[in-house]
KOLMAR-823700 format. One record per residue (C-alpha): residue in one letter; x, y, z; residue number from 1. Coordinates in nm, 2 decimals. Layout:
BEGIN
<rec "A", <X, Y, Z>, NUM>
...
// end
This chain:
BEGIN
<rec "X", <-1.11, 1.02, -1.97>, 1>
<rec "X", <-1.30, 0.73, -2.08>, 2>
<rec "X", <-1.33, 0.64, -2.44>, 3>
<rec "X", <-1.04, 0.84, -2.55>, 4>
<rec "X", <-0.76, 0.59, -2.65>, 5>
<rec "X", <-0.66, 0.65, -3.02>, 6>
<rec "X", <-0.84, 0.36, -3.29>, 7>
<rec "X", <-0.48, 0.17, -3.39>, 8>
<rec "X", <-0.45, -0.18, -3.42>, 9>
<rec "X", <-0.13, -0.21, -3.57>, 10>
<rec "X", <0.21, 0.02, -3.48>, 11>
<rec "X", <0.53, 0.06, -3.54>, 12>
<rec "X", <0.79, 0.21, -3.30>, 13>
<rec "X", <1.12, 0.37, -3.42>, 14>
<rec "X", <1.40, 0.45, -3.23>, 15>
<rec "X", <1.49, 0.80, -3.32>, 16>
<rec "X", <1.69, 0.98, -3.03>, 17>
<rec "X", <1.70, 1.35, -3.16>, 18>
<rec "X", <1.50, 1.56, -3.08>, 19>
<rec "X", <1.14, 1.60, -3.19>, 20>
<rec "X", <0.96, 1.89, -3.36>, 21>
<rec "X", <0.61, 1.94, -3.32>, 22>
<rec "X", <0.57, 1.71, -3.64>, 23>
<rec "X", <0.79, 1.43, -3.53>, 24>
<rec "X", <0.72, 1.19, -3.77>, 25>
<rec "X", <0.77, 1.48, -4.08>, 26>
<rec "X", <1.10, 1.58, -3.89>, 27>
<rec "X", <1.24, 1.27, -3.87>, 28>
<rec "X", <1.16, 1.19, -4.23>, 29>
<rec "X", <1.40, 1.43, -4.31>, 30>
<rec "X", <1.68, 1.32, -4.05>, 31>
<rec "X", <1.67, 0.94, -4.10>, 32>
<rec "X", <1.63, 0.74, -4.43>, 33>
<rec "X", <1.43, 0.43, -4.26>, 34>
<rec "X", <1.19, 0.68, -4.13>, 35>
<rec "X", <1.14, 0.87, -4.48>, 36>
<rec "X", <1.13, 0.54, -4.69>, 37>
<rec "X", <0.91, 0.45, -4.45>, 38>
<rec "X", <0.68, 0.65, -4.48>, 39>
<rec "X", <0.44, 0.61, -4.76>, 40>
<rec "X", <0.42, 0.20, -4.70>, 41>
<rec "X", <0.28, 0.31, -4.33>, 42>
<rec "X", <0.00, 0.49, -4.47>, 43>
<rec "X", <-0.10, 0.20, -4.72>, 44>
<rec "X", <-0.08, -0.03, -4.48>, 45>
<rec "X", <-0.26, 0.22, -4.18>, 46>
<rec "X", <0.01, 0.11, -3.97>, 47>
<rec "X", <0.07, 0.45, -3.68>, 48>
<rec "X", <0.41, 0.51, -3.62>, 49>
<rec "X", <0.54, 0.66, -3.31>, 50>
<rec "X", <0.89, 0.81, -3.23>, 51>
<rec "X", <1.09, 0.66, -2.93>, 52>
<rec "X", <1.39, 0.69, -2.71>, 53>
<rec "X", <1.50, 0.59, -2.38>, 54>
<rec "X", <1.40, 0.79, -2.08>, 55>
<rec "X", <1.77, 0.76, -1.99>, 56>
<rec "X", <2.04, 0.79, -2.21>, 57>
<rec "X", <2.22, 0.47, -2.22>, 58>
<rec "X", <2.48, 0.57, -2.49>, 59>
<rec "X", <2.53, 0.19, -2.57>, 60>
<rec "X", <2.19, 0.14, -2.76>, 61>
<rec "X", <2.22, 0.05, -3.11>, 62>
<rec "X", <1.83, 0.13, -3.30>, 63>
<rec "X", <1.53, -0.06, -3.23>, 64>
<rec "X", <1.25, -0.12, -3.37>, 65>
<rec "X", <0.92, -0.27, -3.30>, 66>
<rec "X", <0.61, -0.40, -3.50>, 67>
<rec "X", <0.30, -0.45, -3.26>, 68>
<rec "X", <-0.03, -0.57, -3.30>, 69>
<rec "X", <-0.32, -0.46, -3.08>, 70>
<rec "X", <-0.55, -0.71, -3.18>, 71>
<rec "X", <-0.94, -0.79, -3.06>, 72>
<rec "X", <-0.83, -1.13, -3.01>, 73>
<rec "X", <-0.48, -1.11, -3.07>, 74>
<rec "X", <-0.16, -0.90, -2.96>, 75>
<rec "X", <0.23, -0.92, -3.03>, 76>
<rec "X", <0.52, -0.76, -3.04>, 77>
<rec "X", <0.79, -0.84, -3.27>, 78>
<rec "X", <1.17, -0.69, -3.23>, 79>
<rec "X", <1.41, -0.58, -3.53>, 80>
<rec "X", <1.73, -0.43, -3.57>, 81>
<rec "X", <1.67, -0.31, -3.93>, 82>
<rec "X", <1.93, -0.02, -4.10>, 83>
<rec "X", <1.71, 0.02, -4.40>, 84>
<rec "X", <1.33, 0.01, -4.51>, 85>
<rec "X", <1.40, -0.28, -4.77>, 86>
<rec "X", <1.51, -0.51, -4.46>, 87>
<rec "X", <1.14, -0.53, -4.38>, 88>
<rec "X", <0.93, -0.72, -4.64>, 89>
<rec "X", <0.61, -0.56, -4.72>, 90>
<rec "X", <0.45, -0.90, -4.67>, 91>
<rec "X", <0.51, -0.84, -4.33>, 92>
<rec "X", <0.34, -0.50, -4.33>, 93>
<rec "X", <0.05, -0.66, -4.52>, 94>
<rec "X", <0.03, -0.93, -4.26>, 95>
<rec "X", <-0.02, -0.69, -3.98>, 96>
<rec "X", <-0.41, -0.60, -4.04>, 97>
<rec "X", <-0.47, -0.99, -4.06>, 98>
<rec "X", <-0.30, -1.01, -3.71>, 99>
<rec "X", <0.01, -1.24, -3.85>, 100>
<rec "X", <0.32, -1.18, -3.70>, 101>
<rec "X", <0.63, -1.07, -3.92>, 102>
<rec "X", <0.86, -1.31, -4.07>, 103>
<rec "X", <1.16, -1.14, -3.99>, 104>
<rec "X", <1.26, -1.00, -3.65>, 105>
<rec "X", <1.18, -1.18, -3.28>, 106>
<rec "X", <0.93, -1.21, -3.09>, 107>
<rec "X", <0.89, -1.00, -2.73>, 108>
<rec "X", <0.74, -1.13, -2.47>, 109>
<rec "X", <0.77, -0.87, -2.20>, 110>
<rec "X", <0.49, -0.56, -2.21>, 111>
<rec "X", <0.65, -0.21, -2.33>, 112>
<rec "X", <0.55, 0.08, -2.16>, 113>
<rec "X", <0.53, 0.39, -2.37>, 114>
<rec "X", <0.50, 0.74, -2.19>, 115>
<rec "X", <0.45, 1.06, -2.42>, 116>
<rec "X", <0.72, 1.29, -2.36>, 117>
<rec "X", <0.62, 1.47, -2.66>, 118>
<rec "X", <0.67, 1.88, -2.57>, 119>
<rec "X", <0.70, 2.05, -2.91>, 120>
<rec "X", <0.37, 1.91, -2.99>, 121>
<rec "X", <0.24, 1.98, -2.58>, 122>
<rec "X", <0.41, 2.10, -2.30>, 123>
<rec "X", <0.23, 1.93, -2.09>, 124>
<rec "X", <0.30, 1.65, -2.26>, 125>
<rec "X", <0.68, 1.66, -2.13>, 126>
<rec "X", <0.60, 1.84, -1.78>, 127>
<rec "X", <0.39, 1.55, -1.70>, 128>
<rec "X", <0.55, 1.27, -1.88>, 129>
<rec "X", <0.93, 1.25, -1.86>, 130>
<rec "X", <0.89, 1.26, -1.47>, 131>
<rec "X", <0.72, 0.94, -1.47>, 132>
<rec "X", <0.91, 0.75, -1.74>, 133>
<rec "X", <1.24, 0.80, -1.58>, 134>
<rec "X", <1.05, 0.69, -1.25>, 135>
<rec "X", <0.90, 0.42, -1.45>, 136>
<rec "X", <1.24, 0.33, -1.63>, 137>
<rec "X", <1.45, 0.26, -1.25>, 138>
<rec "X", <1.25, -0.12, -1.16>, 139>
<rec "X", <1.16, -0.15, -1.59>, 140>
<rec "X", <1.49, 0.01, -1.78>, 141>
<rec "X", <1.42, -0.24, -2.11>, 142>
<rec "X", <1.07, -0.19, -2.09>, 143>
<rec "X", <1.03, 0.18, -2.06>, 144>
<rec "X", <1.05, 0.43, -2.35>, 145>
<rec "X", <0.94, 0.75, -2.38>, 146>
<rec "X", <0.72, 0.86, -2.72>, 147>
<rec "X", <0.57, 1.10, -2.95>, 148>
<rec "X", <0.26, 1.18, -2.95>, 149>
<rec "X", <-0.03, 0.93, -2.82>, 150>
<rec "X", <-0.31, 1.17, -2.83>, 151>
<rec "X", <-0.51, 1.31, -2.53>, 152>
<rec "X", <-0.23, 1.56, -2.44>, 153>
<rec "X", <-0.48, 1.70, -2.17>, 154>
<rec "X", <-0.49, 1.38, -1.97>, 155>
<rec "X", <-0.11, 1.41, -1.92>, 156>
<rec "X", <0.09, 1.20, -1.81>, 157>
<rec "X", <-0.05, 0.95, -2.05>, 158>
<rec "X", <0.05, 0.57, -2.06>, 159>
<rec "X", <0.04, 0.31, -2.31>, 160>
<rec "X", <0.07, -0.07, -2.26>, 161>
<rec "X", <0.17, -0.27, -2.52>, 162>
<rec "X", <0.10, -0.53, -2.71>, 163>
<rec "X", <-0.27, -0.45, -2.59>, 164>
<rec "X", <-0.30, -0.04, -2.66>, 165>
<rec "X", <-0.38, 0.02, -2.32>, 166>
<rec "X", <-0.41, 0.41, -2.23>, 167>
<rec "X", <-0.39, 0.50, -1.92>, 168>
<rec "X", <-0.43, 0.91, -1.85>, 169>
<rec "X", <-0.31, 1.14, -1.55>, 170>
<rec "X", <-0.07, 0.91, -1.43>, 171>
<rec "X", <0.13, 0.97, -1.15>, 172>
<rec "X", <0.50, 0.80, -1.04>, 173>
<rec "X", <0.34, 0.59, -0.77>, 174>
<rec "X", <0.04, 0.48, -1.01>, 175>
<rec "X", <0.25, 0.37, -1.32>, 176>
<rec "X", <0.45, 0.13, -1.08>, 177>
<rec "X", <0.12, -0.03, -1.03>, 178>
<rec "X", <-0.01, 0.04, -1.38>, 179>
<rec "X", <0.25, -0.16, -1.50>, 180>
<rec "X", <0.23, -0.45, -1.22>, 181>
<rec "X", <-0.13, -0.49, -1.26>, 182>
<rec "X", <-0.07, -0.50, -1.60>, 183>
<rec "X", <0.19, -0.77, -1.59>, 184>
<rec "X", <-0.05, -0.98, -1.41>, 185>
<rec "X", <-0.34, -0.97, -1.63>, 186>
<rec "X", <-0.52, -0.66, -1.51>, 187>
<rec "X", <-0.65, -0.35, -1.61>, 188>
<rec "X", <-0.60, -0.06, -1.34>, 189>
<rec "X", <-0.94, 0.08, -1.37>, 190>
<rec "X", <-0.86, 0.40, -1.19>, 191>
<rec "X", <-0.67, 0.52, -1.46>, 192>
<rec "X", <-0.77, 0.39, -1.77>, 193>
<rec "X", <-0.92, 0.60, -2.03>, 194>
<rec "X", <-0.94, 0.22, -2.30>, 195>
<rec "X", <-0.84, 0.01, -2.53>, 196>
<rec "X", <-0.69, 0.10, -2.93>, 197>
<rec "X", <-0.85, -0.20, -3.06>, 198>
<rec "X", <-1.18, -0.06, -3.03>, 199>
<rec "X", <-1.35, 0.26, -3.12>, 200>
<rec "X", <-1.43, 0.52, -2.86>, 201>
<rec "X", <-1.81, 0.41, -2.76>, 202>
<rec "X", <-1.69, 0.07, -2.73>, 203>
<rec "X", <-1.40, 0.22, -2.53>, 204>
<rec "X", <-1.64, 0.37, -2.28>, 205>
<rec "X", <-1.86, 0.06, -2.27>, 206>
<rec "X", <-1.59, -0.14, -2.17>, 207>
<rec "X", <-1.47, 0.07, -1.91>, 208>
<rec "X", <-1.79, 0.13, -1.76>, 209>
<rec "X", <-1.88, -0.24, -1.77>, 210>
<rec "X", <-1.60, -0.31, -1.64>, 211>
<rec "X", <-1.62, -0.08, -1.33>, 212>
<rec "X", <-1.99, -0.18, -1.30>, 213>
<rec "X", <-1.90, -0.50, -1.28>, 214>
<rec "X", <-1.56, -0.53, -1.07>, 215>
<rec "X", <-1.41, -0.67, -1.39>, 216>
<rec "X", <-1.03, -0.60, -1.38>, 217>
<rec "X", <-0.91, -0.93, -1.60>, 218>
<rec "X", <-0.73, -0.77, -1.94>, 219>
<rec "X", <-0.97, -1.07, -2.11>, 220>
<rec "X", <-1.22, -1.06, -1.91>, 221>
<rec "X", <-1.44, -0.89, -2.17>, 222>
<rec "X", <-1.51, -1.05, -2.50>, 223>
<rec "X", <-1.65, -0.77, -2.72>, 224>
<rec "X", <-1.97, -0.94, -2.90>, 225>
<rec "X", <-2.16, -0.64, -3.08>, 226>
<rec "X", <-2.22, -0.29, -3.13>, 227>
<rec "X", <-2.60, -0.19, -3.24>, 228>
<rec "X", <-2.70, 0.15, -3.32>, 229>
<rec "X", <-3.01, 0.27, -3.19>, 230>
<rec "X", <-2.99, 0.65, -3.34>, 231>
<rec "X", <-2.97, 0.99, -3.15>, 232>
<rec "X", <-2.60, 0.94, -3.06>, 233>
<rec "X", <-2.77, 0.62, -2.89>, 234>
<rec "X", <-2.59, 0.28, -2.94>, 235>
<rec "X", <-2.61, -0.06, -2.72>, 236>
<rec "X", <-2.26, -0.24, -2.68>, 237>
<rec "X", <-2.26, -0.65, -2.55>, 238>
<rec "X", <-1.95, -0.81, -2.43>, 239>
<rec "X", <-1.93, -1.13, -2.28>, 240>
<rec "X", <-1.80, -1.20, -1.92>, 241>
<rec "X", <-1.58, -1.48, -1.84>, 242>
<rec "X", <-1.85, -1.70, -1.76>, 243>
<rec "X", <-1.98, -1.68, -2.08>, 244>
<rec "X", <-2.30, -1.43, -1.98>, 245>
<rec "X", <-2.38, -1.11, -2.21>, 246>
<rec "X", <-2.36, -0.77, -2.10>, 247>
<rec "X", <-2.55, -0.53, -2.20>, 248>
<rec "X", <-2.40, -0.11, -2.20>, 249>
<rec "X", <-2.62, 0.15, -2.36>, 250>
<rec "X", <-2.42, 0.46, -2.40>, 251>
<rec "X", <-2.52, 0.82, -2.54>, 252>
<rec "X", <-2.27, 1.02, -2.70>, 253>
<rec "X", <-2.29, 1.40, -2.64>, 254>
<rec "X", <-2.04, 1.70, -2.69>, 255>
<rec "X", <-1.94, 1.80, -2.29>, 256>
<rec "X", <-1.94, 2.15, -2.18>, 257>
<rec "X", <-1.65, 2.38, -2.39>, 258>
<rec "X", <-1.32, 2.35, -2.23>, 259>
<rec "X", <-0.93, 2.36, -2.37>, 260>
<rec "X", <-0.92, 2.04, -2.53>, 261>
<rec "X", <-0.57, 2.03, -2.53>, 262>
<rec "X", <-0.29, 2.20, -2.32>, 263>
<rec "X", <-0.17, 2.40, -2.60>, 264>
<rec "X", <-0.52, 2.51, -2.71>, 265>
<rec "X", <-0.55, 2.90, -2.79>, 266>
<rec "X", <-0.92, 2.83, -2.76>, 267>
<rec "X", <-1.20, 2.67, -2.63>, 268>
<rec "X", <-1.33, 2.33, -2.77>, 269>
<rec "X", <-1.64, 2.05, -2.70>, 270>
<rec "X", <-1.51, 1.71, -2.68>, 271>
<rec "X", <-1.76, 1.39, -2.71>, 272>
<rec "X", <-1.84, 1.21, -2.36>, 273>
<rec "X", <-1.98, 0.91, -2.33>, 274>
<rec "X", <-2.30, 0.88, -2.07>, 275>
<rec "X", <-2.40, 0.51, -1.91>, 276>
<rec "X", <-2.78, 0.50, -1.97>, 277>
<rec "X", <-2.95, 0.33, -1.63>, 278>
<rec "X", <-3.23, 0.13, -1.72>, 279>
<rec "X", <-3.58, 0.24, -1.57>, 280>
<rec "X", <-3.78, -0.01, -1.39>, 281>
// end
């Protein structure tokens, strides 16, 4: 699973509690005016936006709406009740890439936890995930929401933590309870994670493998330095620990053996891995 979290550093969440098609961003453009006029500022600002609703029908929701920032060095979350597009200022949307939080809305403080639930576009997207976000929703019921689609349907259930783009893939009801404590208190749940949005995918699996290498569990714990290429699907990733030392990951990138890469596959496909290169005395 490592090295597969989806490249976003900026988001935006969107209450929308009808149901989804297998598009649910196009569909929804169609059903609710925010989410159409949207839209087109999203892309020019290469802000994602995912679809969510509450594990649990509350019936006394009014729309939310959230504006995160998974930032290198930075992360936030900022809350709005907005009925229409204009109420958020496209300064705010420009703001996002340079990691400055929105003028309008508040600030959140407390993690979300986003669980794709998202069946139209996999089914085991929704076997897998609504299970655990309604498990997930009992001890964290303003924390948990259920979403559209993530990516990496085959590592279902999948888990994002937010503000940090944490994915975390093939998560069972007991493990996102702990997921989410470990999380809470700083820590990365090594067993499940897959990496980080911030970064791009070799980075991804350098981190994670440093990490386990290295018994590093601290979210900070790793302060991504550089990435060299060295040619042949060959690159050499340095972060720096918490006491200030470099370390050193040189990964290989190959294509893995065919296999469905997602649930709903018709065919056969050969998704990059990323291989740990042990040096040679």
């Amino acid at each position: 699973m490592l090295g597969t979290a989806s490249r976003v550093r900026n988001w935006i969440l969107i209450q929308h509690d009808e149901p989804w098609g297998r598009d649910a961003i196009m569909q929804a453009a169609l059903e609710n005016p925010l989410v159409r006029h949207l839209q087109p500022r999203l892309r020019r600002h290469r802000i994602r936006p995912l679809l969510i609703r509450r594990p649990i029908a509350t019936g006394t929701d009014s729309e939310r709406l959230f504006l995160v920032h998974s930032g290198v060095n930075e992360q936030w979350i900022q809350e709005m009740h907005v009925q229409a597009a204009e109420e958020i200022p496209d300064d705010d949307l420009t703001g996002m890439a340079a990691g400055r939080p929105p003028s309008t809305g508040t600030p959140r403080s407390d993690p979300l936890y986003l669980v794709c639930t998202h069946s139209e576009h996999d089914a085991c997207c929704g076997t897998y995930g609504r299970g655990i976000a309604s498990h997930l929703s009992g001890p964290r019921p303003e924390q948990t929401w259920e979403t559209s689609h993530v990516g990496g349907d085959r590592f279902a259930a999948n888990l994002v933590c937010m503000p940090h783009g944490a994915y975390f893939g093939r998560v069972t009801e007991r493990a996102s309870v702990r997921i989410a404590t470990s999380y809470e208190s700083g820590r990365i749940d090594l067993e499940h994670y897959r990496g980080r949005s911030t970064f791009d995918p070799v980075v991804q699996a350098a981190d994670v493998f440093l990490r386990q290498r290295e018994h590093l569990e601290g979210i900070d714990d790793l302060a991504f330095e550089t990435r060299l290429e060295r040619g042949g699907g060959q690159a050499r990733v340095v972060f720096r620990d918490p006491s200030g030392a470099l370390l050193e990951a040189d990964i290989t990138v190959r294509r893995a053996s065919s296999r469905r890469i997602t649930c709903s596959a018709s065919r056969p496909g050969t998704p990059r891995e990323y291989l740990l290169e042990v040096p040679v005395d």
